[in-house]
SEBATOR-440478 format. One record per residue (C-alpha): residue number from 0; x, y negated, z negated. Coordinates in pm, whole numbers, padded with zeros to 5 digits. Each point is the difference from the previous one (the first is absolute). Layout:
// SEBATOR-440478
> NUM/X/Y/Z $
...
***
This chain:
// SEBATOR-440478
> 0/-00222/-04558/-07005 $
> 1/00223/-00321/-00011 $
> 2/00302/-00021/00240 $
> 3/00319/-00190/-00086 $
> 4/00198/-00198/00257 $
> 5/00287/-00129/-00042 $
> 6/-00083/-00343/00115 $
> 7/-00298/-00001/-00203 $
> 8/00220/00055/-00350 $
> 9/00238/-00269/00101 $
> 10/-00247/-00257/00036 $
> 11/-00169/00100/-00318 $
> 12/00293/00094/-00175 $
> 13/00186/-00348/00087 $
> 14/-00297/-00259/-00096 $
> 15/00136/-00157/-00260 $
> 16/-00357/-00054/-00171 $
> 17/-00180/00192/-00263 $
> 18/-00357/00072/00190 $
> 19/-00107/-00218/00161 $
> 20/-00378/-00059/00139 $
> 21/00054/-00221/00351 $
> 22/-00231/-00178/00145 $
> 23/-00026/-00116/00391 $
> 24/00252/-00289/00126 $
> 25/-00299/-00172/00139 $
> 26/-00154/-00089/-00365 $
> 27/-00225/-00300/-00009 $
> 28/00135/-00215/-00290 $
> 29/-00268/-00290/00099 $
> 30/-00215/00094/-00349 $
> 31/00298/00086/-00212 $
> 32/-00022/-00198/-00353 $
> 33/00347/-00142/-00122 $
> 34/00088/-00065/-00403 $
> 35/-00215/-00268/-00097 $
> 36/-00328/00022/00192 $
> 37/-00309/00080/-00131 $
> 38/-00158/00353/00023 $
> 39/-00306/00061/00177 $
> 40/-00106/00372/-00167 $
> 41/-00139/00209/00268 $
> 42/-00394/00022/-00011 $
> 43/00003/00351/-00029 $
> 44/00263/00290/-00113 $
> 45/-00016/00401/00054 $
> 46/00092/00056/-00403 $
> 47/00098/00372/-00102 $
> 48/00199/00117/-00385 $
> 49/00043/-00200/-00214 $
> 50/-00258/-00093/-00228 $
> 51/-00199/-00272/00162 $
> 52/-00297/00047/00183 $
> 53/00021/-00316/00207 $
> 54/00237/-00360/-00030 $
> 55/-00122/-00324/-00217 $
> 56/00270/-00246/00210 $
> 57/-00088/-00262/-00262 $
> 58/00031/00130/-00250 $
> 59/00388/00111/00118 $
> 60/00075/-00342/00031 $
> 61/00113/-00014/-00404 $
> 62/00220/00321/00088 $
> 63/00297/00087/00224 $
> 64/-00102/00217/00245 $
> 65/00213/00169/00155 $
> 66/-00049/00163/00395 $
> 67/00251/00322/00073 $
> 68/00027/00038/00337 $
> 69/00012/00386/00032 $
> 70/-00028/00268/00256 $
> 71/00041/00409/-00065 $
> 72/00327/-00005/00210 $
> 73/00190/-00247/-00217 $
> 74/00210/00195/-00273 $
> 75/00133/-00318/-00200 $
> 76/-00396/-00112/-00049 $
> 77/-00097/00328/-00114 $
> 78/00293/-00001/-00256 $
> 79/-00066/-00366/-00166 $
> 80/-00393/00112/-00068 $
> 81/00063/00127/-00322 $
> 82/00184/-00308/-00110 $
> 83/-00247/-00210/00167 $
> 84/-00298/00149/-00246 $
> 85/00210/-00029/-00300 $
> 86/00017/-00325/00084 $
> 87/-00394/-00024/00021 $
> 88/-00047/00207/-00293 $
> 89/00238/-00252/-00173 $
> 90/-00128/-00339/00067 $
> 91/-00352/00090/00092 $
> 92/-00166/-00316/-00107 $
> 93/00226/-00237/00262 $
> 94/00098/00270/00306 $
> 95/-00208/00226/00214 $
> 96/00190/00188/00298 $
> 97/-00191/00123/00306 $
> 98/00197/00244/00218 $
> 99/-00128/-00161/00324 $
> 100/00056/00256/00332 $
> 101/-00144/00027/00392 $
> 102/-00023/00356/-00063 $
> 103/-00369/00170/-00023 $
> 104/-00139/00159/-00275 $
> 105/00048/00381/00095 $
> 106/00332/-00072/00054 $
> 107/00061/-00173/-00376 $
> 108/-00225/00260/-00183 $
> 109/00258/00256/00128 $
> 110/00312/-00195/-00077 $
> 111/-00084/00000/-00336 $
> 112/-00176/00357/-00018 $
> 113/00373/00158/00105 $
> 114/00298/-00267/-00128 $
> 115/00142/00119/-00279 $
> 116/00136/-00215/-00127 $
> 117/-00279/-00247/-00038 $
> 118/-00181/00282/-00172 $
> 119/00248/00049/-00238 $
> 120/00015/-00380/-00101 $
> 121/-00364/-00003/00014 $
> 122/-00047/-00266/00235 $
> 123/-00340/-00201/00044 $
> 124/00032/-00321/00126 $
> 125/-00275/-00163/00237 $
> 126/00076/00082/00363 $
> 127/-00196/-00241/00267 $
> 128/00016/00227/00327 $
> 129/-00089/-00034/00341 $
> 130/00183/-00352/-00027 $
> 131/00021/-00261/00276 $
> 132/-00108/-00375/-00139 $
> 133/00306/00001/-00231 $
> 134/00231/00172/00219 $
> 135/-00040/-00336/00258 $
> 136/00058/-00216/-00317 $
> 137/00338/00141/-00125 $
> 138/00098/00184/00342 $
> 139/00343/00260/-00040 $
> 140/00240/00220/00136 $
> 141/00081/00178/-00294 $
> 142/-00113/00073/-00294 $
> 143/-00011/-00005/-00295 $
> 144/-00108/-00340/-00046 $
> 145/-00177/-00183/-00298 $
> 146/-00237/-00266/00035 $
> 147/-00050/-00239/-00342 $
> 148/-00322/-00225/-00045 $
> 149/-00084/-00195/-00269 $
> 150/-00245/-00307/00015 $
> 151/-00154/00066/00312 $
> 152/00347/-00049/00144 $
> 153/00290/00193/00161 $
> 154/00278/-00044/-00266 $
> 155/00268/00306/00149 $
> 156/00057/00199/00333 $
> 157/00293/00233/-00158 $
> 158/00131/00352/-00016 $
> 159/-00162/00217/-00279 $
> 160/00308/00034/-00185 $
> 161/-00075/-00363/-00129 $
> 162/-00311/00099/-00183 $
> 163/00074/00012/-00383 $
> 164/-00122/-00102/-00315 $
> 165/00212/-00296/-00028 $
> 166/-00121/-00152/00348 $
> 167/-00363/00091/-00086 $
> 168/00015/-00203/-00306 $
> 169/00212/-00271/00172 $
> 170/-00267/-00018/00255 $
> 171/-00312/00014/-00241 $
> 172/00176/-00290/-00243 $
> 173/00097/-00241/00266 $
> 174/-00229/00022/00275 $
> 175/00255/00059/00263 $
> 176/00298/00209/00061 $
> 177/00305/00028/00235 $
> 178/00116/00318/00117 $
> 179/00189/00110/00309 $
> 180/-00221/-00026/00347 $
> 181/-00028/00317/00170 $
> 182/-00055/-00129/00383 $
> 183/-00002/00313/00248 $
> 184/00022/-00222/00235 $
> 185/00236/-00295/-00107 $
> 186/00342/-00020/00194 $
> 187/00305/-00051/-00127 $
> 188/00218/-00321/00095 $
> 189/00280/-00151/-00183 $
> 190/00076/-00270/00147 $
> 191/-00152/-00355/-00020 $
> 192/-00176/-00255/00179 $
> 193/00337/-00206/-00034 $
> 194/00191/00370/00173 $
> 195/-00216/-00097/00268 $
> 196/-00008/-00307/00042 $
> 197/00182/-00202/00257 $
> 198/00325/00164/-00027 $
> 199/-00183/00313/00013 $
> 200/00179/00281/-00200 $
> 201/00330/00064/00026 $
> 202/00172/00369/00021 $
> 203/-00018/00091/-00396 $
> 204/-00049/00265/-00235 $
> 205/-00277/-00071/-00264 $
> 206/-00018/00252/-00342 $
> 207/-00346/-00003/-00218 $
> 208/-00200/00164/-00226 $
> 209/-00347/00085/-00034 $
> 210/-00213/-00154/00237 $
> 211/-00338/-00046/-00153 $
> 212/-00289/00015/00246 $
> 213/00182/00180/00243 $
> 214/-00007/00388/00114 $
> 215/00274/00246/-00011 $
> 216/00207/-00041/00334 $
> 217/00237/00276/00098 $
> 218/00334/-00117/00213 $
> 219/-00103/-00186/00283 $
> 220/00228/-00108/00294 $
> 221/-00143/-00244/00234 $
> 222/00008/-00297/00205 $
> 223/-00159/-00282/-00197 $
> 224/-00221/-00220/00249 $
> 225/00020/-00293/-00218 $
> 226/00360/-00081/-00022 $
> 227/00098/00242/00303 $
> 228/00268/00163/-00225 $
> 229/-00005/00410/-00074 $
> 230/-00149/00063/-00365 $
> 231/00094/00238/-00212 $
> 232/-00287/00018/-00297 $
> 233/-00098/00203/-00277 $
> 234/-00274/-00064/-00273 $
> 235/-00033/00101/-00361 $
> 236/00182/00342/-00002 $
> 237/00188/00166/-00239 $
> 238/00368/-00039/-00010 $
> 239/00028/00347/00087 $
> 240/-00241/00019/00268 $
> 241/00152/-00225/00232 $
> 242/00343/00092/-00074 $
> 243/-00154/00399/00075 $
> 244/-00150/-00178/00329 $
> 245/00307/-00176/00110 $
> 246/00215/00311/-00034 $
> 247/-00246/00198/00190 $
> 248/-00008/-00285/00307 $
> 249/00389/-00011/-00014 $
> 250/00008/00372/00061 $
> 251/00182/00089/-00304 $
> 252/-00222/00268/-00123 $
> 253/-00082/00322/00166 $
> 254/-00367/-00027/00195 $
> 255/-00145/00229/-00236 $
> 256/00106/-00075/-00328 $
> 257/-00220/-00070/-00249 $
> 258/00021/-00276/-00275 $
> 259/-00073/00180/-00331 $
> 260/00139/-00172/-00255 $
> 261/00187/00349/-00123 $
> 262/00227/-00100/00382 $
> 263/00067/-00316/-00185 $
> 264/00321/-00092/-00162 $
> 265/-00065/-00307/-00217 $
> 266/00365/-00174/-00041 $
> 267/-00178/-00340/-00181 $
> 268/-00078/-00130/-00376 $
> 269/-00421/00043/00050 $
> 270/-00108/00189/00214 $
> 271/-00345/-00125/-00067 $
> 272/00078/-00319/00166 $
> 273/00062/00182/00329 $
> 274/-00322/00231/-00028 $
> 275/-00372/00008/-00159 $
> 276/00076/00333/-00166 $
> 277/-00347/-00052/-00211 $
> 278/-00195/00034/00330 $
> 279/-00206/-00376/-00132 $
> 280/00143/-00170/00293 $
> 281/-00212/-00275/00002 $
> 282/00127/-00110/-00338 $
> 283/00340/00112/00098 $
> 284/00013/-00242/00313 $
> 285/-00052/-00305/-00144 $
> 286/00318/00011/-00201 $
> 287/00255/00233/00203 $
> 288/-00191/-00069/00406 $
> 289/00223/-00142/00262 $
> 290/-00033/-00181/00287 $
> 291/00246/-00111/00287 $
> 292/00002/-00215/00322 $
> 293/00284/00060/00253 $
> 294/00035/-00268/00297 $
> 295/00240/00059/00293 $
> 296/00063/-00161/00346 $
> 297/00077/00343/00121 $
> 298/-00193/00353/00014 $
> 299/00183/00300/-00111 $
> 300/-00087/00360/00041 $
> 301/-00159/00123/-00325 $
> 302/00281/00181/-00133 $
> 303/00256/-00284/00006 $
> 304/-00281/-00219/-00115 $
> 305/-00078/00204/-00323 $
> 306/00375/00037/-00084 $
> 307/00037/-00378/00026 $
> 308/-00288/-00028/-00256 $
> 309/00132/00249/-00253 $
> 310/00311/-00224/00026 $
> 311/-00214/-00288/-00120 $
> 312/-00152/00238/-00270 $
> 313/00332/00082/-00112 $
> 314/00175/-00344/00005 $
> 315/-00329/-00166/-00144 $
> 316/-00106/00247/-00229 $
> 317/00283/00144/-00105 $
> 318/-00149/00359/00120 $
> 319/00088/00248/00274 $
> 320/-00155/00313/00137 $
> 321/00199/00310/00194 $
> 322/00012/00354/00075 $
> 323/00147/00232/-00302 $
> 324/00005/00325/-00091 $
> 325/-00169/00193/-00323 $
> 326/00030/00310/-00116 $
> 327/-00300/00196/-00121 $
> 328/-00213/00278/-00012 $
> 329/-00212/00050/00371 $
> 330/-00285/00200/00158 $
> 331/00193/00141/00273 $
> 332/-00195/00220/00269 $
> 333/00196/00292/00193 $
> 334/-00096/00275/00224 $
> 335/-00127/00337/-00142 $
> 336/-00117/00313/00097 $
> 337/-00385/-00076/00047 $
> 338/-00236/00174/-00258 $
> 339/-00417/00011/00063 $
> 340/-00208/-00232/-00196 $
> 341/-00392/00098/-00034 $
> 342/-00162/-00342/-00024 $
> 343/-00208/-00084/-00305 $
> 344/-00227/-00259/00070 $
> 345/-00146/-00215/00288 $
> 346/00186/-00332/-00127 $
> 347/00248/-00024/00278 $
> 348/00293/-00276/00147 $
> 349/00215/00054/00243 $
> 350/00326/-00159/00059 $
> 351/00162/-00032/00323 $
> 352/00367/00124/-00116 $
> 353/00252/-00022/-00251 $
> 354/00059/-00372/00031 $
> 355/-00364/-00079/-00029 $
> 356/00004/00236/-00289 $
> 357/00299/-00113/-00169 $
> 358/-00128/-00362/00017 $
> 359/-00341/00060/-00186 $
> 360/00218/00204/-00266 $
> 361/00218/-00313/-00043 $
> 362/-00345/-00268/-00025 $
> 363/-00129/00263/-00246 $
> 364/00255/00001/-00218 $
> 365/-00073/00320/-00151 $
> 366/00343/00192/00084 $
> 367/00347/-00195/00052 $
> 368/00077/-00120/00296 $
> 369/00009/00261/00320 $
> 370/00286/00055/00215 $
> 371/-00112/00175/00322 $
> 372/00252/00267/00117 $
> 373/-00255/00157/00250 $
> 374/-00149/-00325/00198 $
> 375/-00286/00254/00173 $
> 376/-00262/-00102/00190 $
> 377/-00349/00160/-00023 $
> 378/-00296/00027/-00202 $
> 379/00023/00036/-00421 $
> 380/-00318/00063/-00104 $
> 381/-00015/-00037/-00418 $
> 382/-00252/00069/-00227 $
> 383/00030/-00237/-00338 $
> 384/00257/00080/-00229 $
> 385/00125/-00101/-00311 $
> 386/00335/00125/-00071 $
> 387/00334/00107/00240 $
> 388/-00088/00403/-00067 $
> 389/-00354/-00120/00114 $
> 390/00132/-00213/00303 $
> 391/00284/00282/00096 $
> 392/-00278/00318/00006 $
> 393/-00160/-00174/00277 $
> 394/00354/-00177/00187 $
> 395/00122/00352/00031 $
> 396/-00324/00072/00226 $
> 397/00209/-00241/00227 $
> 398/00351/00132/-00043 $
> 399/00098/-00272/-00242 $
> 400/00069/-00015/-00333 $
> 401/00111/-00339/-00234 $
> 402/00272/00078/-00265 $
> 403/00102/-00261/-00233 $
> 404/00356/-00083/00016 $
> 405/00241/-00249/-00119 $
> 406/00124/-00228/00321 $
> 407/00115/-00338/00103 $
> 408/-00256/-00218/00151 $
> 409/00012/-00335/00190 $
> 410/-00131/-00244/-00271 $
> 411/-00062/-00360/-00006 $
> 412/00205/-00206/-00254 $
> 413/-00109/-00372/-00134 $
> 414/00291/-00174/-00099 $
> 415/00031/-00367/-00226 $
> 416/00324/-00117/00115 $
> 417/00203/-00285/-00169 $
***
């Protein structure tokens, strides 16, 4: 039996990552290779799939190999395997990929016994398990991420949305290739060593775009030790995303609501520019990421801080985010006369009330949004469902039942203005 807190959706429900495999803070980078260096192939590998019995490292040399750094809790690897063996399949005399994992053998003979999906598209690419030598060379936070040899050497440390034909041939061809750095552990900074030099840097607002080499950063607000002026930073997010952020730290939005993009009132030309809608956001970033630096002489509480941003955003780049209202169809739960429900099966979670409840419904995205009339407190214990008739049979158990009704919602508008 699972249990759902509250606190435990919100944290989940709020990272603004697809899954994510995280390693400890206190990784030792001393053995990590960098684009360029030679590669040292490990003197022995735990090799499983595929169809190699064992690795000829030379003879690789004359091919692009590719490493995909993989683990069974990482949805966005498990969807680009397919692609990556057509891609094998394709150019099989110049590119070999090895899904490369830390992950033991049991564990990767039953990943691929029950996804199906990987069944259905027939995957069989060469797995090396029970992984640690190349895990200290190209060290991460999250995955996915693609390693690229070719010539002994370490040509690209990217995302896997950057392996394609074209850059597979570009690489074979010319011996070398540039292609964004993904750096877990690069930090962002845009100002230079003239910023901070003997004037120091002044109170300023600095705009940017992708910052290659440099992880995601969420809004930070902090006290910068180096110039002793209060930062306000964000890294390579979405347009949307850290206008979403900012309007949650100014308190504009309700606590609980939940940024589906069906709460989302586009008022712009392209959307697209605002928001990966094609879920590639690796690719996405590199054209539509931005990045800001904020540098004041005085701290502000969060709130005022964040509105003072989104002032910038608007004035800037011409684009403004606020509280609306939409009209639409809603899973709204009310109070009903309680009904028996005979359980089933053993498959059990529980969720600790309506809000709890009403939260997972709105990350599932199955139903419309919920509107909780009842706000009760207690145990909902649910076995799996698939539709509302499914979902209701068991609700009613609890006194509750979800009708779907036209309402007006709260809604969060993006706006270009002139």
């Amino acid at each position: 039996m699972r249990i759902c807190r509250i606190g435990v959706v919100l944290i989940y429900v709020l990272s603004y990552v697809s899954l994510m495999a995280q390693q400890s803070k206190g990784v030792d980078l001393s053995q990590r290779l960098k684009v360029g260096d030679a590669f040292a192939p490990p003197p022995s590998v735990r090799l499983m799939r595929g169809t190699d019995s064992k690795i000829d490292w030379k003879a690789l040399e004359d091919k692009v190999v590719l490493f995909d750094l993989f683990e069974t809790s990482c949805g966005a690897c498990i969807q680009i395997m397919p692609h990556l063996q057509e891609l094998e399949k394709k150019h099989g005399d110049i590119f070999k990929v090895f899904i490369v994992t830390p992950e033991d053998k049991q564990t990767i003979t039953d990943f691929f016994k029950k996804n199906k999906y990987l069944k259905e598209h027939q995957v069989n690419l060469s797995v090396i398990y029970s992984d640690s030598y190349l895990r200290k060379l190209f060290p991460y936070k999250s995955i996915p991420q693609a390693i690229l040899l070719y010539k002994g050497k370490v040509q690209a440390i990217t995302s896997s949305g950057f392996i394609d034909s074209d850059n597979i041939l570009r690489l074979h061809g010319e011996g070398e290739i540039k292609l964004p750095l993904k750096d877990d552990f690069g930090k962002g900074n845009l100002t230079t060593a003239v910023d901070r030099g003997k004037n120091g840097v002044k109170p300023s607002v600095i705009f940017s775009g992708y910052q290659d080499g440099v992880d995601y950063q969420p809004w930070r607000f902090e006290l910068d030790s180096v110039t002793g002026l209060y930062k306000s930073s964000l890294y390579n997010s979405s347009m949307y995303g850290a206008l979403l952020s900012l309007s949650s730290k100014a308190k504009m939005l309700d606590p609980l609501f939940f940024p589906r993009m069906d709460r989302v009132v586009w008022k712009v030309g392209d959307s697209t520019r605002y928001e990966n809608f094609d879920k590639v956001v690796d690719v996405w970033l590199v054209d539509h990421a931005v990045s800001y630096e904020r540098y004041d002489r005085n701290a502000r509480p969060d709130s005022l801080q964040a509105r003072i941003i989104m002032d910038d955003f608007e004035r800037l780049y011409g684009v403004r985010a606020y509280v609306g209202k939409r009209r639409m169809p809603c899973l709204v739960f009310k109070q009903v006369q309680i009904v028996p429900y005979d359980r089933v099966g053993t498959e059990v979670m529980t969720y600790k009330g309506t809000t709890a409840l009403s939260i997972f419904l709105d990350y599932g995205g199955k139903f419309p949004p919920v509107i909780d009339e009842i706000k009760k407190d207690g145990k909902i214990q649910l076995e799996p469902y698939a539709t509302l008739e499914e979902l209701n049979r068991q609700l009613v158990a609890h006194g509750i039942k979800g009708y779907i009704e036209e309402r007006e919602i709260e809604a969060l508008v993006i706006e270009e203005v002139d």
